[in-house]
Legacy VTK file of the C-alpha trace (Angstrom):
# vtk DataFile Version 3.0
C-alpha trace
ASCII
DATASET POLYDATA
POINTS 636 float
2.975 21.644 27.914
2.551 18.498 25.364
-1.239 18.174 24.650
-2.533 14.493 24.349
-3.217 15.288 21.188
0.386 15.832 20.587
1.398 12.916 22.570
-0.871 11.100 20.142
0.952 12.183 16.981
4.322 11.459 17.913
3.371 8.157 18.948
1.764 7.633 15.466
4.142 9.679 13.864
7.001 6.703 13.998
10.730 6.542 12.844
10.293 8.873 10.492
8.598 11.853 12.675
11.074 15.168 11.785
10.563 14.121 8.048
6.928 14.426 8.738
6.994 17.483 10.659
9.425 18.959 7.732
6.632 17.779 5.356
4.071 19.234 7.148
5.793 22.761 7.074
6.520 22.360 3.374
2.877 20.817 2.101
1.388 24.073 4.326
2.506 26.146 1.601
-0.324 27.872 -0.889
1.293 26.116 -3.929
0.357 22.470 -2.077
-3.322 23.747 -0.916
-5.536 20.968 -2.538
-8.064 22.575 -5.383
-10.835 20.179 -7.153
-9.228 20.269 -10.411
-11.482 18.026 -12.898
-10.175 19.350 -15.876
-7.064 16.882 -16.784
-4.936 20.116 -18.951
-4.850 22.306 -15.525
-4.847 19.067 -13.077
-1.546 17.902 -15.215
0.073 21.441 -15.420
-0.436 22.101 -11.624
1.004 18.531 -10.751
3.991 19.352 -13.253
4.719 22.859 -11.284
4.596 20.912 -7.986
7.273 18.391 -8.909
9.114 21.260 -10.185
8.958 22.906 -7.156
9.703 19.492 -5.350
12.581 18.411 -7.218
14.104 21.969 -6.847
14.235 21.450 -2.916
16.170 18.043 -3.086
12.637 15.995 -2.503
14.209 12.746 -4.302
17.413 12.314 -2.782
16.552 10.404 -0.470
15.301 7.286 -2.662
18.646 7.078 -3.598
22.120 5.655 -3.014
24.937 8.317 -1.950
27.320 7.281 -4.608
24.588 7.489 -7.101
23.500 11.517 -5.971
20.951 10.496 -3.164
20.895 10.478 0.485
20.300 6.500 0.718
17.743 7.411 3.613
14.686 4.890 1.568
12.304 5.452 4.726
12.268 8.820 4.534
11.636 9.288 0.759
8.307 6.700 1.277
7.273 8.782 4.219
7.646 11.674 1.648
5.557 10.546 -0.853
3.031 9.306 1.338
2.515 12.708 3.118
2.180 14.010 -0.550
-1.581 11.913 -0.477
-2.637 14.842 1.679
-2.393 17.385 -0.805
-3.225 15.971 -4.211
-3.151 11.956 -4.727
-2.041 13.077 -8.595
1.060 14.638 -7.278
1.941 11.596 -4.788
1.293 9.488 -8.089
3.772 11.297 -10.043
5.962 11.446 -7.652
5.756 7.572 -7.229
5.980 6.613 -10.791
9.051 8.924 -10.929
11.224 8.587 -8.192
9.695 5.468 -6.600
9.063 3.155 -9.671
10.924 4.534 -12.696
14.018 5.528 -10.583
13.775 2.117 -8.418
13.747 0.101 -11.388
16.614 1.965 -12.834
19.135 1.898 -8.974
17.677 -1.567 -8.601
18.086 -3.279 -11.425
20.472 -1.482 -13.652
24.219 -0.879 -12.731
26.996 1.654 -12.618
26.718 2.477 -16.562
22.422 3.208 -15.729
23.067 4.523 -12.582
25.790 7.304 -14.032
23.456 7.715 -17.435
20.291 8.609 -15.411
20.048 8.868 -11.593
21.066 12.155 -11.222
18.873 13.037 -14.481
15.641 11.950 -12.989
16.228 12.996 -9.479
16.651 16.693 -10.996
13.362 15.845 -13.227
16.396 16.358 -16.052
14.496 13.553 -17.429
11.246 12.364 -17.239
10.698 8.926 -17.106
7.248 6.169 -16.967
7.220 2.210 -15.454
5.640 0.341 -19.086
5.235 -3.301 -17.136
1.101 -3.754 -17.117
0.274 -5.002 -20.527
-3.585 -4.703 -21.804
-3.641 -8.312 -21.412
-1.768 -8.993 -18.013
-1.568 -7.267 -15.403
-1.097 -9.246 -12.265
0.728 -12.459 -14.265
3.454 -10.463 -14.964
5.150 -13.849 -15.838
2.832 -13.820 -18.723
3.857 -10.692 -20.134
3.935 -10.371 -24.478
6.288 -7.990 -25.010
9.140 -9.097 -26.344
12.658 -7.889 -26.766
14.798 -9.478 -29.119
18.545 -9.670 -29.056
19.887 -8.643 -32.798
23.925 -9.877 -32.636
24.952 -8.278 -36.222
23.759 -4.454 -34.402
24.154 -5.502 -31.063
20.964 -4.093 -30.616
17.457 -5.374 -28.697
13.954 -5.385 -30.715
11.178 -4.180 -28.799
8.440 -5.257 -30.329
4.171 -5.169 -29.490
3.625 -8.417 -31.470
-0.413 -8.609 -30.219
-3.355 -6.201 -29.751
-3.130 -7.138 -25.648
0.372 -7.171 -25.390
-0.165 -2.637 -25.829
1.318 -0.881 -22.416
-1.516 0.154 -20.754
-2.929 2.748 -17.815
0.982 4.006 -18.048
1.619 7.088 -15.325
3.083 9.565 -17.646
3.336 7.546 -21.137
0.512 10.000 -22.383
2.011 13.200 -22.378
5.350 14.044 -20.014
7.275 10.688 -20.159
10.409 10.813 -22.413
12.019 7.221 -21.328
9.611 4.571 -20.302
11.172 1.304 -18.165
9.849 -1.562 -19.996
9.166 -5.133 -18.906
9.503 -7.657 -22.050
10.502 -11.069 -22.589
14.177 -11.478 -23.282
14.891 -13.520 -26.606
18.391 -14.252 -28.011
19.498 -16.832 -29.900
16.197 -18.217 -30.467
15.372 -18.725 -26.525
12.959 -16.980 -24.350
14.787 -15.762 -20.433
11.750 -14.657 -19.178
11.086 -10.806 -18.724
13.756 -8.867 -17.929
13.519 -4.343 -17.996
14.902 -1.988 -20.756
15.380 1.353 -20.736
13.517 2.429 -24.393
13.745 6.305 -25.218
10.247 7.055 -26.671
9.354 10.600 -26.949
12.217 13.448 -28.139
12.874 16.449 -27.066
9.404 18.308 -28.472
7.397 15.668 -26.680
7.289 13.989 -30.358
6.817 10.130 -30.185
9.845 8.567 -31.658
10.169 6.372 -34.702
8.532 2.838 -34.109
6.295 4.367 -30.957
2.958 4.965 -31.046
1.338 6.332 -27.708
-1.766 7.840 -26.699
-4.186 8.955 -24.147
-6.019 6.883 -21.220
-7.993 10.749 -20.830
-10.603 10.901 -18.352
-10.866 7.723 -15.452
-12.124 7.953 -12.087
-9.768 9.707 -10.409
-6.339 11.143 -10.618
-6.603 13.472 -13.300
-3.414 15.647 -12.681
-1.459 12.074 -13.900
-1.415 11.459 -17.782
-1.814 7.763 -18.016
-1.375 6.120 -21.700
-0.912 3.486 -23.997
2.456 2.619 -25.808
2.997 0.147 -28.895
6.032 -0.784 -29.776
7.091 -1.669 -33.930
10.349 -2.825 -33.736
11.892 -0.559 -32.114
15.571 -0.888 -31.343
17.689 0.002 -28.121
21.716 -0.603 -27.416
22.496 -3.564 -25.886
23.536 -1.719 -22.640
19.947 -0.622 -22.266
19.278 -4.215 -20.411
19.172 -3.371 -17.056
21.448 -5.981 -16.175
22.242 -6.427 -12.644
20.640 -9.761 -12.505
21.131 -10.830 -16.344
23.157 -9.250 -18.976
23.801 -10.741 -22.725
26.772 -10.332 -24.187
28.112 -8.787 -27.924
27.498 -12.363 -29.521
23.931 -13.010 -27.883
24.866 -15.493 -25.024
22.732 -15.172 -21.697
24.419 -15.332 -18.308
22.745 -14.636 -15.282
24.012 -14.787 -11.359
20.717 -16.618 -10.461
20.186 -19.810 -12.165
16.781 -20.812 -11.250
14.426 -18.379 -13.988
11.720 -18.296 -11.207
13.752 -17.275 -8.715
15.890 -14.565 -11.017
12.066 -13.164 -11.994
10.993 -12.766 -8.230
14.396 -11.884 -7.112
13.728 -8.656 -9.964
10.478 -8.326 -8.628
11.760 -7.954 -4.706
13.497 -5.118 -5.502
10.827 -2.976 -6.310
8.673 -3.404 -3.389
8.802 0.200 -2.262
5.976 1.544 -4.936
3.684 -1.525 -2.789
4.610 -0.054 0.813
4.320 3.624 -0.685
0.741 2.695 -2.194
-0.649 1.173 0.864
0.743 4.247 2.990
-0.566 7.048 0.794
-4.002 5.402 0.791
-4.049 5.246 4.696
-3.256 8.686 4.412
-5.841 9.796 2.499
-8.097 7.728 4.484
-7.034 9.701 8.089
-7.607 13.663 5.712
-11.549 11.934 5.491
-12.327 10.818 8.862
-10.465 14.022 9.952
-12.715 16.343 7.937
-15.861 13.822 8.665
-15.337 14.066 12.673
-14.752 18.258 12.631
-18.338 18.419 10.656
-19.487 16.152 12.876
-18.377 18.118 15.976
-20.028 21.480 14.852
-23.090 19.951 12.813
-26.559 19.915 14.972
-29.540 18.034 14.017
-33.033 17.463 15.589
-33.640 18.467 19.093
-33.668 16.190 22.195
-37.017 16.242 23.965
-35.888 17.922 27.529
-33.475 20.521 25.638
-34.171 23.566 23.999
-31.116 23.319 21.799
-30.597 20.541 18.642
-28.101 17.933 19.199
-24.278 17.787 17.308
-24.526 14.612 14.869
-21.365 13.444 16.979
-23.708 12.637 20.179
-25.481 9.689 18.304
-24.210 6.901 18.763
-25.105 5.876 15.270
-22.548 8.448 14.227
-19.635 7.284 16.501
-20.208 3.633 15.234
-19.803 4.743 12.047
-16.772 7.181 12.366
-14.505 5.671 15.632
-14.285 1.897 14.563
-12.589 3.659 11.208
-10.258 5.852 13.091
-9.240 3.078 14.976
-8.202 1.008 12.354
-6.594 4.083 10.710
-4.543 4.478 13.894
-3.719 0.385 14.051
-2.826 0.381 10.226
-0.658 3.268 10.332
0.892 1.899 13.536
1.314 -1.681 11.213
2.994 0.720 8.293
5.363 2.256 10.387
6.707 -1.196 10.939
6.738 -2.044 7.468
8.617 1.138 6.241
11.514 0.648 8.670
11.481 -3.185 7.825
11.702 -1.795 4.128
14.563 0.552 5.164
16.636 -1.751 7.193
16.671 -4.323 4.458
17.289 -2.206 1.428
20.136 -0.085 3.290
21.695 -3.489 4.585
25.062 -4.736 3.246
23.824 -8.478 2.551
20.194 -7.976 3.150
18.361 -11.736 4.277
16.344 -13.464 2.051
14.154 -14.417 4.907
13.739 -10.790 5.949
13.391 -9.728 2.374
10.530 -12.657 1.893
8.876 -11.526 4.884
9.062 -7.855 3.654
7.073 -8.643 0.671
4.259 -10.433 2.096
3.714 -8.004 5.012
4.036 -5.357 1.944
1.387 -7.316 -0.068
-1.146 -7.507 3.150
-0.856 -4.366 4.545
-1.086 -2.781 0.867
-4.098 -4.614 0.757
-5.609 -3.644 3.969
-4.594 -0.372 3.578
-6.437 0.469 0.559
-9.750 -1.176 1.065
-9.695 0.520 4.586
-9.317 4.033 2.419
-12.158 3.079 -0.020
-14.255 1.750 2.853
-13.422 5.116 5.063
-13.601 7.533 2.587
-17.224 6.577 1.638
-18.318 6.470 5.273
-17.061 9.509 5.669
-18.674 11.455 2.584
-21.889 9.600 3.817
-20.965 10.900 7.439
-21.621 14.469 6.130
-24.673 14.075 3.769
-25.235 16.381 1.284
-22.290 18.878 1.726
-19.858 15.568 1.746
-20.870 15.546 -2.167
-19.310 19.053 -2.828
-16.555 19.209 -4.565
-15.574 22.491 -2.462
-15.029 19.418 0.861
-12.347 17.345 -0.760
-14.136 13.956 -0.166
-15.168 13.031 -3.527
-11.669 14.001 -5.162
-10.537 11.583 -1.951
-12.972 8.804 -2.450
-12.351 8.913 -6.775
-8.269 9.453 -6.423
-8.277 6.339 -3.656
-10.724 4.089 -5.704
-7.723 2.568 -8.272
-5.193 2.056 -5.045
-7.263 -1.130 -4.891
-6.223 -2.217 -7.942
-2.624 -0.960 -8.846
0.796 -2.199 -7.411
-0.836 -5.435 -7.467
-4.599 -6.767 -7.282
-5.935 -6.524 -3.277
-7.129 -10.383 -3.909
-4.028 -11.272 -5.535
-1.906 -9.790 -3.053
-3.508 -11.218 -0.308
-3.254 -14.471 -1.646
0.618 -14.329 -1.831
0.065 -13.685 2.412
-1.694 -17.105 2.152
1.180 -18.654 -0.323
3.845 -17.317 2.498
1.969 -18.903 5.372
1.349 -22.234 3.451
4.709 -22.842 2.573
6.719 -20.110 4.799
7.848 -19.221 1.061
10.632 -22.049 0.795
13.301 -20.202 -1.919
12.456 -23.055 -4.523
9.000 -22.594 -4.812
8.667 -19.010 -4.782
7.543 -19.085 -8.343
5.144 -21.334 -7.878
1.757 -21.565 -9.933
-1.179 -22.149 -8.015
-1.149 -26.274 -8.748
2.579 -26.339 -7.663
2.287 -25.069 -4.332
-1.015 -26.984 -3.822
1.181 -30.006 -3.951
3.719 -28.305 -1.453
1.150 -27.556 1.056
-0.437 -30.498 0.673
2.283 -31.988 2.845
2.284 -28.722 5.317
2.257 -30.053 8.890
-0.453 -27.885 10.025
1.733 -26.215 12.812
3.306 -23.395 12.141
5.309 -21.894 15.252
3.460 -18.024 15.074
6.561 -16.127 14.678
5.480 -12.729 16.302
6.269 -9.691 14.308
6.267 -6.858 16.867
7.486 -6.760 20.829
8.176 -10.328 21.703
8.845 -9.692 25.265
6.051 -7.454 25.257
3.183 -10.132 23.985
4.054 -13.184 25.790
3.544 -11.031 29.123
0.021 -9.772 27.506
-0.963 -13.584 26.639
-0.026 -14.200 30.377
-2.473 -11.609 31.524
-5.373 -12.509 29.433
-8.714 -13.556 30.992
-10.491 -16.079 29.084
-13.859 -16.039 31.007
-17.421 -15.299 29.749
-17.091 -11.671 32.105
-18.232 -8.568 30.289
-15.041 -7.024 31.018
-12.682 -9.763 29.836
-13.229 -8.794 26.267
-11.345 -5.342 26.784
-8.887 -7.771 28.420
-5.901 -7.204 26.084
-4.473 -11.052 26.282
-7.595 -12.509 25.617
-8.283 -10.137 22.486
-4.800 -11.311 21.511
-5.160 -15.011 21.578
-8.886 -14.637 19.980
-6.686 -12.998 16.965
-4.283 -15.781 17.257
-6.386 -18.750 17.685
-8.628 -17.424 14.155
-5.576 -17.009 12.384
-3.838 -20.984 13.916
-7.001 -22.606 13.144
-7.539 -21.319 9.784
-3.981 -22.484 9.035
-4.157 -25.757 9.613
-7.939 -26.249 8.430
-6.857 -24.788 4.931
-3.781 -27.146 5.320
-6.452 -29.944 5.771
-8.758 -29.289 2.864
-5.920 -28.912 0.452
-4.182 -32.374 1.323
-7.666 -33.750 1.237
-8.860 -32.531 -1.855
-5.750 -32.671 -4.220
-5.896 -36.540 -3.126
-9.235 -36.253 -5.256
-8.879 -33.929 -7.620
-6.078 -31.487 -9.956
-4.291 -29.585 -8.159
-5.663 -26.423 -9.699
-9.167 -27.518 -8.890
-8.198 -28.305 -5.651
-6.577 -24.831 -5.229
-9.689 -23.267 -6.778
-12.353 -24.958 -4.458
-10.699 -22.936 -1.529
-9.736 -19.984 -1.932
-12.136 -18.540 -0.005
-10.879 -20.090 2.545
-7.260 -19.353 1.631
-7.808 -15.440 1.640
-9.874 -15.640 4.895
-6.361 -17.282 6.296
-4.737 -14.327 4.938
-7.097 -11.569 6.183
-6.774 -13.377 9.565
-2.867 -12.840 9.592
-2.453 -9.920 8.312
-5.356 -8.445 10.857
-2.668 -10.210 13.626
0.439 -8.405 12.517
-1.952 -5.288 12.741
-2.988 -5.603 16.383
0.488 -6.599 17.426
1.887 -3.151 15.733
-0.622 -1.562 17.307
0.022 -2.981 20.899
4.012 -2.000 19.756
3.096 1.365 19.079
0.957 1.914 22.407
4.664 1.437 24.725
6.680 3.769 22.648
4.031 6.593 24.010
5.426 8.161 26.696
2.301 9.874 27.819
0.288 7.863 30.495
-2.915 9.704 29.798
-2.404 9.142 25.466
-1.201 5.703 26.365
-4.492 5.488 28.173
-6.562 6.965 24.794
-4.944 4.695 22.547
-5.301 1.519 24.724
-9.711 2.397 24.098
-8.821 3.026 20.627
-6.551 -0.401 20.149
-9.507 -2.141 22.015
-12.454 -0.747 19.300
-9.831 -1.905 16.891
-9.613 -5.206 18.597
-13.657 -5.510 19.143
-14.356 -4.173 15.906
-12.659 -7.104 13.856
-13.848 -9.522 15.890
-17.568 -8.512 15.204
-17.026 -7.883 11.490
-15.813 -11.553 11.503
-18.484 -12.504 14.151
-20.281 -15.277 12.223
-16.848 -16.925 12.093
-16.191 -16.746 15.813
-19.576 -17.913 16.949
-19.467 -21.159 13.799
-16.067 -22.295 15.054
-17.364 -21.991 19.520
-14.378 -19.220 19.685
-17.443 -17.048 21.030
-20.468 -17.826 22.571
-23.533 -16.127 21.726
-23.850 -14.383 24.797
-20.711 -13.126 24.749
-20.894 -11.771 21.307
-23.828 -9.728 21.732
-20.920 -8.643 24.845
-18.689 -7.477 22.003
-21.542 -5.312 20.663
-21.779 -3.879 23.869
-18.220 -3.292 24.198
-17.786 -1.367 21.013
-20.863 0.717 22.132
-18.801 1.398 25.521
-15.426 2.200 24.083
-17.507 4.768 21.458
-18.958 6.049 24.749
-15.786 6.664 26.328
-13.839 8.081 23.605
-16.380 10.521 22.525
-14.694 13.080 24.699
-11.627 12.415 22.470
-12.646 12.861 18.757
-11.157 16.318 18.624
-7.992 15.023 19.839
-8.124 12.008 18.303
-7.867 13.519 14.362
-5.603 15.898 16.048
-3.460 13.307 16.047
-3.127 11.996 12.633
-1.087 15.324 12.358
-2.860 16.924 8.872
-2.023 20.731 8.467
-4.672 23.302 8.626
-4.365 23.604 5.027
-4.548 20.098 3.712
-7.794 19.017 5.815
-9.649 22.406 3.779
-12.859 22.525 3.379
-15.779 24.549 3.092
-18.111 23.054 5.129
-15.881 23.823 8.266
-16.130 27.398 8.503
-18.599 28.774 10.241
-20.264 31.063 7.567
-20.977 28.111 5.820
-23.476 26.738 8.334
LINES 1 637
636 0 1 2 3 4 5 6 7 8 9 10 11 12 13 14 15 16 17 18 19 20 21 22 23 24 25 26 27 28 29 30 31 32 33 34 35 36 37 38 39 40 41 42 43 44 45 46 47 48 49 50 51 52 53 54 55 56 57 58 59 60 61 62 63 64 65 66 67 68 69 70 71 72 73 74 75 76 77 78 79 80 81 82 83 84 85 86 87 88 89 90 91 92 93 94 95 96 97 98 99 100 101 102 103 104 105 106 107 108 109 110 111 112 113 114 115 116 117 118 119 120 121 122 123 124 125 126 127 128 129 130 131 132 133 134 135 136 137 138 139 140 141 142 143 144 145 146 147 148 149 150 151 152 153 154 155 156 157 158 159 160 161 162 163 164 165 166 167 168 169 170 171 172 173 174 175 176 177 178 179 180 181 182 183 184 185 186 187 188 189 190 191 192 193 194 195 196 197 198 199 200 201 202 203 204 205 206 207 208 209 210 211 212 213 214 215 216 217 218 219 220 221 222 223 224 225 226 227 228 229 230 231 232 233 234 235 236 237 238 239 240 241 242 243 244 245 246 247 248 249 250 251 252 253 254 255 256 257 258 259 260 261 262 263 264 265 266 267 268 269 270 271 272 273 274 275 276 277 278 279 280 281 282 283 284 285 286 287 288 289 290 291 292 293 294 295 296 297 298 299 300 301 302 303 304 305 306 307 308 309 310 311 312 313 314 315 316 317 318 319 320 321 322 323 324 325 326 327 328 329 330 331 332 333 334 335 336 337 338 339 340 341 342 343 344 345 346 347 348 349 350 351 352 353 354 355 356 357 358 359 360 361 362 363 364 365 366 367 368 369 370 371 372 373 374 375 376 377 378 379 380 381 382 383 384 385 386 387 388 389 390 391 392 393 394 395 396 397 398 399 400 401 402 403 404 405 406 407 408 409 410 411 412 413 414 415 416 417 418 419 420 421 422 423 424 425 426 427 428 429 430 431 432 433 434 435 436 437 438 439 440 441 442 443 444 445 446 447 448 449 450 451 452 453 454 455 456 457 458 459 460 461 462 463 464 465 466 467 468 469 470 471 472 473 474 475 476 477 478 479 480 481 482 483 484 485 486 487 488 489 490 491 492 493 494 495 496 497 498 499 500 501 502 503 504 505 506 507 508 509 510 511 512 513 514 515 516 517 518 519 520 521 522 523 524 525 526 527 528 529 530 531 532 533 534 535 536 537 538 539 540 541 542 543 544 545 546 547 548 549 550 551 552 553 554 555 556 557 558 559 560 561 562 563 564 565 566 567 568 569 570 571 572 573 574 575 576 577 578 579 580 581 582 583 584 585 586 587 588 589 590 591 592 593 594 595 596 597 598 599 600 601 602 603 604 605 606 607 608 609 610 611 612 613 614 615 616 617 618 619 620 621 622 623 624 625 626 627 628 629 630 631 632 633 634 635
């Protein structure tokens, strides 16, 4: 018989469930059991063996195309590498810089003379290859970017050239040691005019791991976190490629220097570029949620055995998981681990059914990147927020290396950060809802789309991302009455989400029309973008519940349906009282009734106390992978 637990996992599980079940077998392995490795020479050398290992059982194919050597199956390899976060966040790093952004850039943006030079090479791990875009001096204006690469017509040759101190590659996945061919973003020059930057393949390193002539690389060493990845620097001194080393599916020059390009517009050519890469953004935002489920998992199991101080009519001490202080801090985090992954699913078959598609739409594929930019976002603070709790969650033995938290917390820390700045991202969410991403000002600098949205109409029709059918008959249902019980009404938690999300809309719409009548754009732009990433937050928490509500009807179990329509609901309460203040400002909530959310959080930890087993049963992590020390008996 299917345990609830079970029922649970399959309903979290998604699309891609047998690849996570075949991951699940493989990762179980003694070769994938995570070790604290500190020391960067061993953390690198076991990472290397596991790729090895990896690449030997087909684990790349299917990022890529079928003609190309691949299986063309692009949700399944981002399930892959997000599983990977439960072993060793080094390994799903190399594996991401690899096969995710080093192989993506070259299927994406190079054609049939890249793809027969090097797919099949760096599926096999034949050759070794690193993504060189984030400069010292830019990172998120990739625009900005000083690299340059200079078309030569008498050798038929580019330059690559470093011509500042800040224009040095920088925090590189494999540039310091392993990478022999790095992907690298420069601006194209040729006969004396700038294109914009554009990717080259540039061979740095030879066989001996010896930099070539004109390279000069070196070692990030010690950060953070991730120590089994060799991040490094990389100057360039005029170093010269082939012409057919432009990836040139969406630009090419020609013998004589002349530029041609199938998209016109250099804005729109740059983003276009861009677009294609979006699977390292979904894969980041995955692994961290990951990672994120491994520490409330091994959090709630101490929890469960733990005892401390005794109640006054009992003999015996009480398990840390009775207090309600402890299932405030642990349940409101697993149920926005269940709600996010619920929200990723989505994304990764959105991300599969437009990269697999014939003519994929450019509304689809807009809408793809800004629910990839949010839910990155969301993802990874969630992880850092999560992981913390849940090293706090088991005091002193949280801090031991031997319990896999603090690898988990240190690894986790720079998701924040790479595949694009959590603020930065989450502005683009903003950008998309502001101007529902028109094609011709996708490129847009902050003062440009200030004047676009200064004539938005305020209204946007809410396009619904998840179940249609499915939420219009829960906004018929809801209750929208001052009753205790109306706030686990699922309509009216629904609209609350809804009505945030509207009104900040149209009141950012407001401010921006007024105030760039009075000011620079920029300025204008500047003096609200608090308010513009609160709009953001607001949306992307909507797309969240809705996946979430999605997720509960594919569950065929009435009694896990049941489960995970209390978890959806702390979910549901728990934004609403982190964003409280907000609620009660704007008269969306009373003040009686939000001390009533209080007191419904405190209710649904109540009731699903009986469930925490079952609950980080479901998140599906092997035996192996949630190890640690503190959960074996003898340790107590």
């Amino acid at each position: 018989m299917t345990t609830t637990a079970e029922h649970l996992r399959n309903a979290l599980d998604g699309r891609w469930r047998d690849v996570k079940n075949a991951m699940r077998a493989e990762l179980a392995t003694e070769v994938f059991r995570p070790h604290y490795t500190p020391n960067t020479a061993i953390a690198r050398a076991k990472v290397a063996e596991q790729m090895k290992i990896m690449a030997a059982a087909g684990a790349a194919e299917d990022g890529f195309k079928k003609e190309h050597g691949g299986n063309g199956n692009v949700g399944a390899a981002v399930t892959r590498i997000e599983m990977l976060a439960m072993s060793d966040l080094s390994l799903m790093v190399k594996a991401g810089v690899q096969w995710g952004l080093f192989g993506g850039a070259i299927e994406n943006l190079g054609t049939e003379r890249h793809h027969q030079a090097y797919v099949q090479r760096l599926i096999d791990l034949d050759l070794v290859g690193c993504f060189a875009m984030t400069e010292t001096g830019h990172g998120s204006d990739v625009q900005s970017l000083e690299t340059t690469a200079t078309y030569d017509p008498a050798t038929q040759e580019f330059v690559i050239h470093s011509p500042t101190p800040s224009s040095r590659k920088d925090y590189i996945g494999g540039a310091a040691e392993t990478a022999r061919v790095a992907a690298v973003f420069a601006q194209l020059i040729t006969e004396g005019q700038s294109h914009g930057v554009h990717c080259f393949v540039v061979p740095i390193r030879d066989q001996d791991g010896n930099d070539l002539p004109g390279i000069t690389t070196s070692d990030c060493h010690y950060k953070g976190g991730l120590p089994g990845v060799d991040n490094g620097r990389i100057l360039f001194d005029q170093v010269r490629v082939p012409r057919e080393n432009l990836l040139n599916k969406y630009a090419d020059v020609a013998p004589d220097g002349s530029y041609t390009s199938p998209i016109e517009n250099p804005n729109r050519r740059f983003f276009t570029m861009l677009g294609t890469l979006i699977r390292g953004r979904v894969t980041v935002g995955g692994s961290a949620g990951a990672a994120a489920r491994v520490a409330l998992d091994i959090a709630v199991r101490y929890a469960l055995q733990r005892k401390q101080f005794s109640a006054p009519d009992d003999e015996g001490e009480v398990l840390i998981m009775d207090y309600l202080v402890h299932q405030r801090r642990l349940f409101p985090l697993i149920a926005r681990s269940y709600a996010l992954q619920f929200a990723q699913n989505e994304l990764v078959s959105k991300l599969h059914d437009v990269q697999t598609a014939d003519s994929p739409d450019a509304e689809e594929q807009r809408e793809l990147e800004s629910r990839a930019a949010g839910l990155k976002a969301a993802n990874t603070w969630h992880a850092s927020t999560a992981i913390q709790e849940a090293r706090e969650a088991c005091g002193g033995a949280g801090y031991l290396a031997e319990n896999r938290l603090i690898a988990l917390r240190a690894d986790t820390d720079v998701f924040t950060t790479f595949e694009g700045d959590n603020h930065v991202l989450t502005q683009l969410v903003a950008k998309e809802l502001l101007t529902a991403y028109a094609d011709d000002i996708k490129g847009m600098s902050p003062v440009e789309w200030v004047r676009f949205a200064a004539n938005f109409a305020g209204d946007r029709v809410m396009k619904r991302t998840a179940a249609e059918a499915i939420m219009q008959t829960i906004l018929d249902s809801r209750q929208d009455n001052e009753e205790e019980g109306s706030l686990f009404n699922r309509g009216t938690q629904v609209k609350m989400f809804e009505d945030r999300e509207q009104y900040l809309l149209s009141s950012v719409a407001r401010r921006l029309q007024a105030k760039s009548k009075e000011m620079p754009a920029f300025d204008a732009f500047n003096a609200v973008q608090d308010h513009v990433l609160h709009t953001a937050k607001a949306h992307i928490d909507r797309i969240v519940l809705e996946a979430f509500v999605a997720g509960i009807e594919t569950c065929e179990d009435a009694e896990a349906r049941r489960v995970l329509g209390m978890v959806c609901d702390l979910y549901a309460l728990s934004v609403i009282e982190d964003d409280k203040a907000w609620f009660i400002e704007h008269r969306f909530l009373s003040t009686e009734r939000a001390k009533a959310v209080t007191r419904g959080i405190n209710e649904r930890c109540r009731t699903l106390r009986p469930y925490a087993e079952s609950l980080v049963d479901g998140f599906g992590i092997p035996e192996q992978l949630r190890y640690a020390e503190m959960l074996h008996p003898e340790h107590l």
